[in-house]
N, C-alpha and C positions, 0 to 999 in steps of 0.2 A: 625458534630452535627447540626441538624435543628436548624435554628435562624432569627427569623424575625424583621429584624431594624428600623420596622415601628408602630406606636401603633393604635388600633383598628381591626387589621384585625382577621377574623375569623379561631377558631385553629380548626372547623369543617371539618373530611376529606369532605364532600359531603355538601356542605348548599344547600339549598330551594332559590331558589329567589324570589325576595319579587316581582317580577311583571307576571311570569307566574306558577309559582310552579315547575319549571323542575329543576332538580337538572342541576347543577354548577360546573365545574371546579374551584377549587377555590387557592388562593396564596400557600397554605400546599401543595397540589399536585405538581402544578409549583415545590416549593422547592426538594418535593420529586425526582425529576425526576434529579434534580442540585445536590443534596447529595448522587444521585447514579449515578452522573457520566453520565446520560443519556441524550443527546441533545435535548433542547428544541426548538421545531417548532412554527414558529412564521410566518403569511402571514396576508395579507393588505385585507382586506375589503371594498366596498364603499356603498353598499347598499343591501336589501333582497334577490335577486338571490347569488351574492358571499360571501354573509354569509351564505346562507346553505351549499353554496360548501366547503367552511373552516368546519361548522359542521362535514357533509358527513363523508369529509375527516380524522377527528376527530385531526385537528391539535390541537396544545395544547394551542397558545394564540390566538387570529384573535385582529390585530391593523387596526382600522378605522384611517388610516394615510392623513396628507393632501396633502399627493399626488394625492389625488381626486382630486384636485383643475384642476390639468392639467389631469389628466385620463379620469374622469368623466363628468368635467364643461368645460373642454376647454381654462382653463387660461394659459397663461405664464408662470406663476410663483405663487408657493406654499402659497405665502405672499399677493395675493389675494384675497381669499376666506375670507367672514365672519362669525363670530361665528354662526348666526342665517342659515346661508348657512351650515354651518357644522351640525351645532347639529341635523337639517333635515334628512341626511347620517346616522348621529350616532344612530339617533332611526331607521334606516331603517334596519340598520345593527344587532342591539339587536331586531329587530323582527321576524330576520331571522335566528337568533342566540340563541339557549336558549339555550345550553348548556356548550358553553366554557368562556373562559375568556376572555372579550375585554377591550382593551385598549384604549381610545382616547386620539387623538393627541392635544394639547391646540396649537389652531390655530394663528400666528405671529399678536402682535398687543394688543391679550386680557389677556397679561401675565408681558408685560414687564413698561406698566403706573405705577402700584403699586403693595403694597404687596393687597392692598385689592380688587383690579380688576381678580391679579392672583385666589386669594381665590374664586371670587365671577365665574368666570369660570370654575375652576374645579367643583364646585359644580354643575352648569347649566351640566355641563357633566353626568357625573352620576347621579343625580337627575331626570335631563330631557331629558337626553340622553340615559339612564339607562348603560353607561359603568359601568365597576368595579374597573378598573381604570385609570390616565390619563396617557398622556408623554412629555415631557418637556424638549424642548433645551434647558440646562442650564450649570453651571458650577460655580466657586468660589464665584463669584459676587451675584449668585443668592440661596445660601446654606439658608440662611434666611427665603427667603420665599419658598422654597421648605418645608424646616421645617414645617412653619404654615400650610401651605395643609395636610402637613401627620398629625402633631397633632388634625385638624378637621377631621382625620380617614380615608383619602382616599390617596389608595396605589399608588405611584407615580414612573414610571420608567421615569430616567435620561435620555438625549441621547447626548452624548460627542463625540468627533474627528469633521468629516466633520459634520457640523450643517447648513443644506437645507437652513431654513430662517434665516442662516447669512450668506448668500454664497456672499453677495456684498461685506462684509468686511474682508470676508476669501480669497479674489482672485478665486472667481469661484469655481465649482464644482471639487475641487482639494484632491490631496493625504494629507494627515494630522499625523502628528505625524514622520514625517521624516526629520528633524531636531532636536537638543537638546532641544530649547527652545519650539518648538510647543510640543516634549516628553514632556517636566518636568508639560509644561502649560495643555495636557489632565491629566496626574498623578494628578495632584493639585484638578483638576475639580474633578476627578472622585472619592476622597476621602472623598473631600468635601460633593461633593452629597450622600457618602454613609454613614457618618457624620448623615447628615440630616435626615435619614430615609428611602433612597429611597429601592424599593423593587428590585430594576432589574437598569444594564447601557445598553444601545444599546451605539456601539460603532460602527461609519461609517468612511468607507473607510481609516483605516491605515497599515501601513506596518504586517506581517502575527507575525513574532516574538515581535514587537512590543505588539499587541494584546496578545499573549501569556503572557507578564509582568505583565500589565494592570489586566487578569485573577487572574494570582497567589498572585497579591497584595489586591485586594478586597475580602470582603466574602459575595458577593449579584453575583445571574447570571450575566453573561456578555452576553448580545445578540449582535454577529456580524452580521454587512453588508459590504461587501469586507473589512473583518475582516481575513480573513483567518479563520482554521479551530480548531484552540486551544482555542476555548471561550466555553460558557456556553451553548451556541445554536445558529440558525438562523432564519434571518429574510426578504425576499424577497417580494417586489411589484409585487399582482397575475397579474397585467395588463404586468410585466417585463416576468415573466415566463412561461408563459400561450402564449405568443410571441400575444398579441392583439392587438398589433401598429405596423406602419411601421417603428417605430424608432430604431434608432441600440442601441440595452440596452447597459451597463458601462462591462467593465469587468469582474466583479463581479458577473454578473449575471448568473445563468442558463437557457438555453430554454428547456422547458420539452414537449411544443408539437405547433406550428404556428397557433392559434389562427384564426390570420388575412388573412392570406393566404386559409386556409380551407375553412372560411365564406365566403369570396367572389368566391370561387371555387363552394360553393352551390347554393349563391343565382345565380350563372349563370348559371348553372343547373335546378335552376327555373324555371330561366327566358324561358330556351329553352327548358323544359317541357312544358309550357304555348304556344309557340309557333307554338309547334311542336302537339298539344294536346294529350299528355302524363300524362300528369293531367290537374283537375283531371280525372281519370278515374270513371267511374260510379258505379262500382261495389267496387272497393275496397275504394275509400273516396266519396260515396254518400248514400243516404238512401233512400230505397224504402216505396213506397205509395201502400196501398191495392187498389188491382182494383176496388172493388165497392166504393172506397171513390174518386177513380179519375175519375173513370165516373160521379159520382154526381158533382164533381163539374167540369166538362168542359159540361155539360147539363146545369146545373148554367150559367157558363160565355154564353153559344152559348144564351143560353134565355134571356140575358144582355147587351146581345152588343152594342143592338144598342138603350139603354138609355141613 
């Protein structure tokens, strides 16, 4: 049975969006796709070119994730980046995006001062960001004000197990939920947050049966990342699959095509076209001048020259 835990959202199969008029992927779909069993697609965005590509492609959600922070920006660490750095991304990404459902990430820092700093963030998001809705590493502690976000109307998806920007207090970019007490302590989180209203969990990096429990105890999507494959759907960083770095992705990942390897295979290619002068060629990437317009003006320049 369709059922949405969150209050305000739209029971429109199709809405209008209130900033370009293109119709919207909107949460009832989402649901549809979760109440027929059909896996929902979820890839990372960072700005106007790979938001058309999520478009295109016609994935089902595009998450402006703050993985940008190290994709994009070139930080260290995800817990970087600031809001006013982010929300730059997140309008680049909905203008490159008009037709699915995006997500943004609430960036480490402008969430966890109070309940009214978190409020006053999600809003800047979707407001000024124009997402539709946010995401929110949280859990037990934070079931409160995850509430107040949805009760001012904006759909919030959870993200419980390995949690990026608490990775110093979790021992690093580690397996999660594979012991009793790390199990019982995601279960707790994850009820919690669906308690609260959340519309969707992402749940990162736990054991695969694990995940399968997690699914069958909640009634909101479960979006896995090295979740294994018994959740609601998936979610991969297009810089992880797309192979756009030289770094070696998590296990978890798939490479769909090298990226990195390609581009630089071209631009040397280029380069020794350039070299070689192979390009450009004249005929095929130049454009011709009628001849009475070239003879005038090199009659011009000879009768110039020498002013």
């Amino acid at each position: 049975m369709f059922r949405l835990a969150t209050r305000g959202f739209s029971t429109a199969r199709i809405a209008l969006s209130a900033y370009k008029q293109q119709p919207r992927k909107t949460l009832t779909q989402i649901y549809e796709l979760y109440n027929m069993r059909k896996p929902i697609s979820v890839v990372t965005a960072w700005d106007h070119l790979t938001a058309q590509i999520t478009e295109k492609a016609d994935i089902d959600i595009t998450l402006v994730g703050d993985s940008l922070a190290m994709v994009a920006l070139g930080y260290e660490d995800t817990n970087e980046i600031s809001l006013d750095e982010f929300l730059y991304h997140v309008r680049a990404v909905s203008r490159g995006n008009k037709t699915l459902f995006i997500v943004a990430d609430v960036p480490f820092g402008t969430f966890e001062t109070s309940d009214a700093d978190a409020l006053k963030t999600a809003i800047a998001l979707v407001k000024r960001g124009r997402a539709q809705a946010v995401k929110i590493e949280a859990g037990v502690t934070s079931a409160l004000t995850i509430r107040r976000i949805v009760d001012a109307g904006i759909p919030v998806m959870g993200h419980v197990g390995l949690a990026p920007q608490k990775h110093h207090t979790s021992g690093g970019y580690r397996l999660q939920g594979n012991t009793e007490n790390s199990a019982v302590q995601i279960l707790q989180d994850c009820k919690a947050l669906e308690e609260a209203g959340v519309f969707a969990l992402l749940l990162e990096c736990v054991p695969n049966k694990f995940a399968e429990i997690v699914t069958s105890l909640v009634s909101v999507p479960v979006i896995g990342i090295g979740a294994g494959p018994h959740v609601s759907g998936q979610v991969l960083v297009m810089a992880d699959m797309l192979g756009m770095t030289d770094n070696t992705p998590a296990k978890f990942v798939k490479q769909y095509m090298n990226f990195a390897q390609d581009a630089l295979l071209a631009l040397a290619q280029y380069k020794a076209d350039l070299a070689d002068g192979s390009f450009p060629n004249a005929d095929l990437h130049g454009y011709k001048m009628k001849s009475d317009v070239l003879r005038k003006v090199r009659e011009y320049v000879s009768s110039n020259k020498n002013q």
